[in-house]
C-alpha positions in Angstrom: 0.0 0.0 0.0 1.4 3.5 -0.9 0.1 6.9 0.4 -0.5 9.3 -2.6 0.8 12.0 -1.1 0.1 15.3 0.1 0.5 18.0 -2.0 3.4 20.1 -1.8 4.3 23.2 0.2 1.6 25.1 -0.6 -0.7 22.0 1.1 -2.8 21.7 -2.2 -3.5 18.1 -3.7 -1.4 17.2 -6.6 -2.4 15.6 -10.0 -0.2 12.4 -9.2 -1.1 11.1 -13.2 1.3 14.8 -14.2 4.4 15.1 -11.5 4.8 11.7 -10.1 5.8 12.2 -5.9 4.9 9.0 -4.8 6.3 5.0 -4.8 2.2 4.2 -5.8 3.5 5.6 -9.4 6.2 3.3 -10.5 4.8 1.1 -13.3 4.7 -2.8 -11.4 1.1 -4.0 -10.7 1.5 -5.0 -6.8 1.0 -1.4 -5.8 -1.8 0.1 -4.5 -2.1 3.8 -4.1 -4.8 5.4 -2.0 -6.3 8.8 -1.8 -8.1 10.8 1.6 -11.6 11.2 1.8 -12.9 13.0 4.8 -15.8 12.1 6.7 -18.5 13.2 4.9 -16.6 11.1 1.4 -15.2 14.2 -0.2 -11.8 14.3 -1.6 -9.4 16.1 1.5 -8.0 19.4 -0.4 -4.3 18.3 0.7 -4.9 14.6 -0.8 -2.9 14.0 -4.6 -5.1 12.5 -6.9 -4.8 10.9 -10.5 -7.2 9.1 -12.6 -4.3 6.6 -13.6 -2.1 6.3 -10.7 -4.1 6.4 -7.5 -6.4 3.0 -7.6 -8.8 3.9 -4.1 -9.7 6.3 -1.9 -10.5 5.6 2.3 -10.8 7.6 5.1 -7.7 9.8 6.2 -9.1 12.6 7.6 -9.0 13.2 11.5 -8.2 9.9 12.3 -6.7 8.9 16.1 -3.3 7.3 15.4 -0.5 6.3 17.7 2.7 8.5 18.4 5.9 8.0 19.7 6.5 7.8 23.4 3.3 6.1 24.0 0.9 9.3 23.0 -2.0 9.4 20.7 -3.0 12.2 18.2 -5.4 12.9 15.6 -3.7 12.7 12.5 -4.6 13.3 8.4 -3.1 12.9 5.5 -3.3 9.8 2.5 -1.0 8.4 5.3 -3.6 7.8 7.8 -5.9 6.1 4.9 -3.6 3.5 3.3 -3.7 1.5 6.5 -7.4 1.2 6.4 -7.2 0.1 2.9 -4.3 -2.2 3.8 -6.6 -3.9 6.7 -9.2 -4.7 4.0 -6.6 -6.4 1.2 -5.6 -8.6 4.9 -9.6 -9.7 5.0 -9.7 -10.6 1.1 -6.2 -13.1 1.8 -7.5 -14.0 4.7 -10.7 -15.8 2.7 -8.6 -16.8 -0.5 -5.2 -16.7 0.2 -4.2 -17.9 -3.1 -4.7 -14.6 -4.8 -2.3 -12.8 -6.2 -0.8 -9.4 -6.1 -2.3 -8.0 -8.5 -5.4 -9.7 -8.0 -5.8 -8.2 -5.0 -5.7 -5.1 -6.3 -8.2 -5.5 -9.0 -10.5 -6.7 -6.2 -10.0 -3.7 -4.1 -10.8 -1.5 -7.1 -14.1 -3.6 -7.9 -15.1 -3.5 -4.5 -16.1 0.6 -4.1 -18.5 2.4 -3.8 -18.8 4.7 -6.3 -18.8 8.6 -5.1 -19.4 10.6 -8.4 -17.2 13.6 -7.1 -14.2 11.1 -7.4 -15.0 9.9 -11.2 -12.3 11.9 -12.5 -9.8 11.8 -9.7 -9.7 8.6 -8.9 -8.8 5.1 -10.6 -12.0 3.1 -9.4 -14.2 6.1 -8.7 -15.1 5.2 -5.3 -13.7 4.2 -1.6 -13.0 1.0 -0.1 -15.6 -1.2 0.9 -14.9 -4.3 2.8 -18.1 -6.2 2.9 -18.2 -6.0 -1.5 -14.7 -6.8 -1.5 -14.8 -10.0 0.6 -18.3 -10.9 -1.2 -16.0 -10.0 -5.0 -12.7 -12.7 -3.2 -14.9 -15.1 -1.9 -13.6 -18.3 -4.1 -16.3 -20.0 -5.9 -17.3 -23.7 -4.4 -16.3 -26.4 -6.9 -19.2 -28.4 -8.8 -20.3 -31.4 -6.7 -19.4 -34.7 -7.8 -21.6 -37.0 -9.2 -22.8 -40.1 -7.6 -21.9 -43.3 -9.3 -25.2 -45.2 -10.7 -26.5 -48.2 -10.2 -27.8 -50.9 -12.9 -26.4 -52.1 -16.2 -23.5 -50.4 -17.9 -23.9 -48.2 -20.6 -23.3 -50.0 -24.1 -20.8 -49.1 -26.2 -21.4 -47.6 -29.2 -20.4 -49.4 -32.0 -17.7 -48.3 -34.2 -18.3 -46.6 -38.3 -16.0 -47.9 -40.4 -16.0 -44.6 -42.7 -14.1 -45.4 -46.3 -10.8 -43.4 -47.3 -11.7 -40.6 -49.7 -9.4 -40.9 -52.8 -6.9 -38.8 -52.9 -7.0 -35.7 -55.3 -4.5 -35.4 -57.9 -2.3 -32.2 -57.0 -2.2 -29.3 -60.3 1.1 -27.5 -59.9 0.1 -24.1 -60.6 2.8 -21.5 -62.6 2.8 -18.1 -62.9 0.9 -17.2 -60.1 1.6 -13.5 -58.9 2.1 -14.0 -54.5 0.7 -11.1 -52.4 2.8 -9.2 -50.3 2.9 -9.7 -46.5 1.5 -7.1 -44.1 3.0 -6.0 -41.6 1.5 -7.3 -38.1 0.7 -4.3 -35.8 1.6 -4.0 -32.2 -0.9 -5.6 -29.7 -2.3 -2.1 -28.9 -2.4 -1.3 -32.2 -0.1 2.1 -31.7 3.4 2.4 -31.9 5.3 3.1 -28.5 6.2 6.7 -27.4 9.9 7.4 -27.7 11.5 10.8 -26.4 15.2 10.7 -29.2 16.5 14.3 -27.8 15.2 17.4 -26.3 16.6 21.2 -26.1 15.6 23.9 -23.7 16.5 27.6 -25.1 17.8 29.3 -22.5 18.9 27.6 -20.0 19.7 30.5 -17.5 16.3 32.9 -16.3 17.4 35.8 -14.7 15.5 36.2 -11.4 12.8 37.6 -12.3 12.2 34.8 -14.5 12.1 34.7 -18.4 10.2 32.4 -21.2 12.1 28.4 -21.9 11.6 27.5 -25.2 11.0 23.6 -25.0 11.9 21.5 -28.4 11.1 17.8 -27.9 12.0 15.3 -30.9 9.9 12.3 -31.2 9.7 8.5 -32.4 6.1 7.8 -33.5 4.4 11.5 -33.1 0.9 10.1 -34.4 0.6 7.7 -31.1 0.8 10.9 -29.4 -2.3 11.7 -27.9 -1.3 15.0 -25.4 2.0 16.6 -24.7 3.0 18.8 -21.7 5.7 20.5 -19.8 5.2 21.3 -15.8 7.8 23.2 -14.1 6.4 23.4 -9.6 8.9 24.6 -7.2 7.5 25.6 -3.8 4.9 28.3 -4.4 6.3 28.6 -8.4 4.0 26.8 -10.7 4.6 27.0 -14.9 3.5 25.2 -17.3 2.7 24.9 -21.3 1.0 22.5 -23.7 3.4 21.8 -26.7 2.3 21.3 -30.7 3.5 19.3 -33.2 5.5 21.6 -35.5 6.8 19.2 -38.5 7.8 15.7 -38.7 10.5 13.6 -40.9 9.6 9.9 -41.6 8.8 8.6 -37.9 10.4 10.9 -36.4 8.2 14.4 -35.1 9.1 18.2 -33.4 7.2 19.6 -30.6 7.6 23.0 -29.1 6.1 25.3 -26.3 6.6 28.4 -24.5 7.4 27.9 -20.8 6.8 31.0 -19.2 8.4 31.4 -15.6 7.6 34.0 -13.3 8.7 33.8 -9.4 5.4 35.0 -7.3 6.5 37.8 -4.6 5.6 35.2 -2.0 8.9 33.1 -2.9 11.8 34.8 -0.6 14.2 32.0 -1.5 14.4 31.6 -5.3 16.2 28.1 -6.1 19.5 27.9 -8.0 18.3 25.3 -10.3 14.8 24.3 -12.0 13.9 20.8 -13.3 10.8 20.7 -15.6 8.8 17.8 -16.6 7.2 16.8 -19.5 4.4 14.6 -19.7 3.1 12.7 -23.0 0.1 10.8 -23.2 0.0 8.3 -25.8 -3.5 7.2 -27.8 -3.4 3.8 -25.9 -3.2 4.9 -23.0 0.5 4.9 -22.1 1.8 8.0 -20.2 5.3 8.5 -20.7 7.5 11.5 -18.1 10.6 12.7 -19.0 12.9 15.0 -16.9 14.7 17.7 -19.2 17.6 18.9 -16.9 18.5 21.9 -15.4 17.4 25.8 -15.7 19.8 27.8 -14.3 18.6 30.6 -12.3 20.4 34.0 -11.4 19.4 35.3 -8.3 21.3 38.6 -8.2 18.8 41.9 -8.9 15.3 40.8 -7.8 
């Protein structure tokens, strides 16, 4: 079980599907990642979210946990609702313990109940439920056996003799023009989403920020379904959707204006900025690429 996090510094939830901050986002299917609800099954405002990465939601909010030194507190945060959902995968081994992983997790998901304000923000759609989960694990009884009869046997059934068709005489056929093979697609049906070589022009802002010109070069631009760049830092947040500008065989350009600008609030501007782009691909795939370093000057604010 993974907490999805809790925002950043500014205590806001974070789309966990665009700047990945938590373990529930690396790509193996044993990994559950759960969202706060508070007690009245809304979303908590510091909870992340994403509709890809964070499977379920449970309670978080105000919840009496443990301390050190033998205390108790009331604590909240997507790390005070992972344990519930944690307690409820437990019950589902506990009646078939022969599932697995990831089988656990798609049980977990099945098992919600649906809250509509969580449609788009969560995987499933809905919190943890224990009683539809154990009811959705619960392994099926095997058929019973029949009872031997009693009486004669059963006859056989006599065996047909059926007579060996003649064989065909075989007309070697000349000049025959052969079709082409076609090419098999991939099992999705899109090619993959590659990332050959990106450029950011400039690569120094001065500190009162400046506009990054983002270049991205591409395998395979037509699986792209949605390309992005976010740049978050503290209370600085930037970001810019970029366009496919021209394309060379399989190979594809897309560029964007990144527009940085440090709010007054910021006392501290950081040396160095790393933004993130995010492409979405038209099966699905979400692919997140780190493209290095913007240097910042912090002399003359």
């Amino acid at each position: 079980m993974a907490a999805a996090g809790n925002g950043g510094e500014d205590g806001v939830g974070d789309d966990n599907d665009t700047v990945p901050n938590s373990i529930g986002n690396c790509k193996v299917n044993n990994v559950v990642q759960v969202g706060n609800i508070t007690n009245d099954g809304s979303l908590h405002s510091s909870s992340n979210f994403g509709l890809t990465t964070v499977h379920v939601a449970a309670p978080g909010s105000d919840i009496l946990s443990t301390t050190p030194n033998g205390f108790y507190d009331v604590l909240t945060g997507t790390s005070m609702a992972s344990p519930h959902v944690a307690g409820v995968a437990s019950l589902i081994l506990s009646v078939n313990p022969k599932l697995t992983p990831m089988e656990v997790r798609s049980i977990l998901m099945r098992g919600v109940v649906p809250m509509s304000h969580l449609q788009k923000k969560i995987a499933s759609g809905g919190v943890v439920d224990a009683a539809k989960a154990l009811a959705i694990a619960k392994p099926t009884p095997p058929p019973p056996t029949p009872s031997p009869t009693l009486g004669y046997p059963t006859p056989r059934p006599q065996e047909t003799i059926t007579p060996m068709p003649q064989e065909t005489p075989k007309v070697e056929a000349t000049n025959i023009p052969t079709t082409p093979p076609t090419a098999t697609p991939s099992m999705s049906g899109v090619p993959q989403l590659r990332v050959v070589d990106v450029k950011l022009t400039p690569r120094t802002i001065s500190a009162k920020g400046g506009k990054v010109k983002v270049r991205l070069l591409v395998e395979n631009p037509d699986a792209i379904a949605y390309a992005s760049v976010l740049l978050k830092h503290g209370a600085l947040k930037a970001s810019t959707t970029l366009s496919l500008v021209s394309r060379s065989g399989t190979l594809g350009v897309l560029n964007g204006d990144l527009k940085i600008r440090f709010p007054r609030s910021m006392k501290k501007l950081p040396s160095r900025l790393t933004p993130i782009a995010t492409v979405r691909g038209r099966n699905g795939s979400i692919l997140s690429v780190k493209l290095g370093a913007i240097t910042v000057k912090r002399q003359g604010r």
